[in-house]
C-alpha positions in Angstrom: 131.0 66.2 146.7 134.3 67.2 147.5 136.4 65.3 150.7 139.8 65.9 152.8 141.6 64.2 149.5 140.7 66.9 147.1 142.0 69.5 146.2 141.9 72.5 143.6 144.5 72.4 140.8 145.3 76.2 141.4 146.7 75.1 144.8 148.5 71.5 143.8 150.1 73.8 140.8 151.2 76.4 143.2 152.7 74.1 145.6 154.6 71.6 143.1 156.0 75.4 141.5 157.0 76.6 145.3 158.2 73.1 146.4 160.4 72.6 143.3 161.4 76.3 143.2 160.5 76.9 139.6 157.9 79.7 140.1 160.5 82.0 138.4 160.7 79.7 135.3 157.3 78.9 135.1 156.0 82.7 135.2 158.9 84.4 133.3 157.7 82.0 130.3 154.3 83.1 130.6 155.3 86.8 130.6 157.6 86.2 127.7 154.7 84.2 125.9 152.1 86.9 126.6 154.7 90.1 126.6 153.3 91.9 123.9 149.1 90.9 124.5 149.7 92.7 128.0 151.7 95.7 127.1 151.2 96.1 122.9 152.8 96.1 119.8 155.3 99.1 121.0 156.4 98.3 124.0 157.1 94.5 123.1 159.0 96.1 120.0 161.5 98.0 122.1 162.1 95.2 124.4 165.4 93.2 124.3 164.7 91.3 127.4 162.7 90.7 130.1 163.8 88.3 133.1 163.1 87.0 136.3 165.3 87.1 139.4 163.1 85.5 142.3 160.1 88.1 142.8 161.9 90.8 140.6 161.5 91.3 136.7 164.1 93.2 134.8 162.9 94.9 131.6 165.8 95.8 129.4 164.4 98.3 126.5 166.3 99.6 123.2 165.1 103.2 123.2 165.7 105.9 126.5 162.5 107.5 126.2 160.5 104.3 126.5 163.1 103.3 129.6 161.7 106.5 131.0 158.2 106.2 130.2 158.5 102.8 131.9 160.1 103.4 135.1 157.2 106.3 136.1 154.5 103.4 135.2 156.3 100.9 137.3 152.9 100.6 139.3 150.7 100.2 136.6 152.9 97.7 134.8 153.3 96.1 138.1 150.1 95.9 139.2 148.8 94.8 135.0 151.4 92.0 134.4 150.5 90.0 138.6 146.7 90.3 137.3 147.5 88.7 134.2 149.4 86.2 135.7 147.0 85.6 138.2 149.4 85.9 141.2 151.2 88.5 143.0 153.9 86.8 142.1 156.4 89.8 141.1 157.1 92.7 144.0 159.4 94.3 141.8 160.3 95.9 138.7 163.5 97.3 137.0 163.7 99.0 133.9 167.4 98.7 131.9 
C-alpha cells in the first residue's frame, strides 16, 4: 500500500542532490567511475580529464584526431552518457 508519506528513492535522491547542490559531484563521479564501460578501451585511453561545470562536461583528450572525432559525435555522446546516468542531467558538452 503506498500513502501521502512515501515516496520513491529516485525522487528523495534527486531532491537531497538538488537541495544540497551536489548533482555535479555526485554525477561527474559516476561518469569518471563508468568512463571507459560507456565509451571503450580507446576513448577512456586518450582521455586526461573529464569534468563537470553545472550542466556542462568538459572532455579534455591527448590526441587531435580523437578531439575531432569527438566534437562531430557530440550528440551521440550526449545523448549515451544522460541514458547511462539515468538523467538528463548534462545539456552540454565540450571537447579540449
Amino acid at each position: 500500500m503506498y500513502n501521502e508519506n512515501q515516496h520513491k528513492l529516485a525522487d528523495v535522491i534527486g531532491g537531497i542532490l538538488k537541495e544540497h547542490n551536489i548533482a555535479p559531484n555526485y554525477y561527474e563521479a559516476i561518469l569518471k567511475q563508468n568512463w571507459e564501460k560507456w565509451l571503450g578501451k580507446t576513448i577512456s585511453s586518450r582521455t586526461k580529464q573529464i569534468k563537470l561545470y553545472g550542466n556542462k562536461l568538459v572532455v579534455e583528450v591527448y590526441s587531435a584526431p580523437l578531439r575531432q572525432e569527438l566534437e562531430y559525435a557530440k550528440a551521440q555522446m550526449l545523448e549515451l552518457l544522460n541514458k547511462n546516468l539515468k538523467h538528463k542531467f548534462i545539456k552540454q558538452i565540450e571537447v579540449r
